[in-house]
C-alpha positions in Angstrom: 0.0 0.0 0.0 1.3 3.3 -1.5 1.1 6.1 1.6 1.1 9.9 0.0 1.7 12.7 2.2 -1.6 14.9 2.8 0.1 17.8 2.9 2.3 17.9 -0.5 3.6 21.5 -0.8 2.2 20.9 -4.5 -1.3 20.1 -3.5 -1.0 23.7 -1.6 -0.1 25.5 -4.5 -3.1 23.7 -6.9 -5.2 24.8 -3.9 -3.8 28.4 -3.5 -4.2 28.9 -6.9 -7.8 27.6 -7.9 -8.6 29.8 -4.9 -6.8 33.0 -6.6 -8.7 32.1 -9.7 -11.8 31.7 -8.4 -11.5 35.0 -6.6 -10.0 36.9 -9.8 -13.2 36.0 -11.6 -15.1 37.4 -9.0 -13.3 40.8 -9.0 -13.5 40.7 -12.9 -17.3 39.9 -12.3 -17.4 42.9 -10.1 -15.5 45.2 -11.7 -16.6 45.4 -15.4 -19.8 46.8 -14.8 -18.3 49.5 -12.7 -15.4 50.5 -15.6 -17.5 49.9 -18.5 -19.4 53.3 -18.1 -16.5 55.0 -17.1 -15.0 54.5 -20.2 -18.3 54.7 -22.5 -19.6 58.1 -19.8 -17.9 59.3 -17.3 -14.9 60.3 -19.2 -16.3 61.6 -22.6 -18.6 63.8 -20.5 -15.8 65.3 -18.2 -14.2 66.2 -21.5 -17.4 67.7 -22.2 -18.0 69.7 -19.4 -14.0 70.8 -18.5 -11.5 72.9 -20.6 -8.6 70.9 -22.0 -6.5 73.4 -19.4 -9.1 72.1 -16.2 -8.8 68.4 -17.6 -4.8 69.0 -17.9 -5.1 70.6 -14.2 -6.7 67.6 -13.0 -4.2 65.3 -14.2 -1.5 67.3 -12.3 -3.2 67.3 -9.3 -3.6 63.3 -9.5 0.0 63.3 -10.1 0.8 65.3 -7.0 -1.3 63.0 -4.9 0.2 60.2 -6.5 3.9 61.2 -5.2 2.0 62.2 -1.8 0.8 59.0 -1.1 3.7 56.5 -2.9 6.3 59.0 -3.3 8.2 60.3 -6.1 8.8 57.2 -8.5 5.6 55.6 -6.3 3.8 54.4 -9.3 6.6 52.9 -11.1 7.4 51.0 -7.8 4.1 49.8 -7.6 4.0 48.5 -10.9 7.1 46.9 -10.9 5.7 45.1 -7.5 2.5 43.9 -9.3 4.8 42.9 -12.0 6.6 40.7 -9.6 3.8 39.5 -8.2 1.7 38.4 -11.8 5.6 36.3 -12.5 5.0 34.6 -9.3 1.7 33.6 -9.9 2.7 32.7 -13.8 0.3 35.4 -15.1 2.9 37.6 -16.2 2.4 36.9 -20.2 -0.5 38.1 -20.8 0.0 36.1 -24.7 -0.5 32.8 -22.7 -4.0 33.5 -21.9 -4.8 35.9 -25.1 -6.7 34.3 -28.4 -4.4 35.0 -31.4 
């Protein structure tokens, strides 16, 4: 009688990462009714409403905010971070999982 360990670090990782995939689709789920109309309304009526000098403001002030709350080169940290993070959970090529 063959006797496998319970706790195989592998059988971990298959369960660690059905979990993250089950709760991706849930965010995805969640998430593209919330960006669709900011793509499709929000945005082409701010255009609409704002100067190109206001919208150009706003963008400043975002950027400001931006090195407020992560610092100077904050958002190229935080990207190289998720970057780091998507190689470590193999989603890093986006190709692998994209029709062609």
């Amino acid at each position: 009688m063959s006797w496998e360990p319970r706790a195989h670090p592998g059988r971990f990782r298959s369960i660690a990462r059905q979990k993250l995939s089950r709760l991706l689709s849930f965010f995805v789920r969640m998430y593209r009714p919330h960006e669709a109309p900011e793509d499709t309304v929000l945005f082409p009526a701010l255009h609409a409403i704002v100067s190109a000098n206001e919208y150009d403001c706003l963008g400043e002030d975002f950027e400001k905010k931006e090195h407020e709350f992560f610092g100077e080169e904050g958002f190229e940290k935080i990207v190289d971070q998720v970057a780091g993070l998507e190689r470590a959970l193999e989603i890093y090529e986006l190709s692998r999982f994209t029709p062609h």
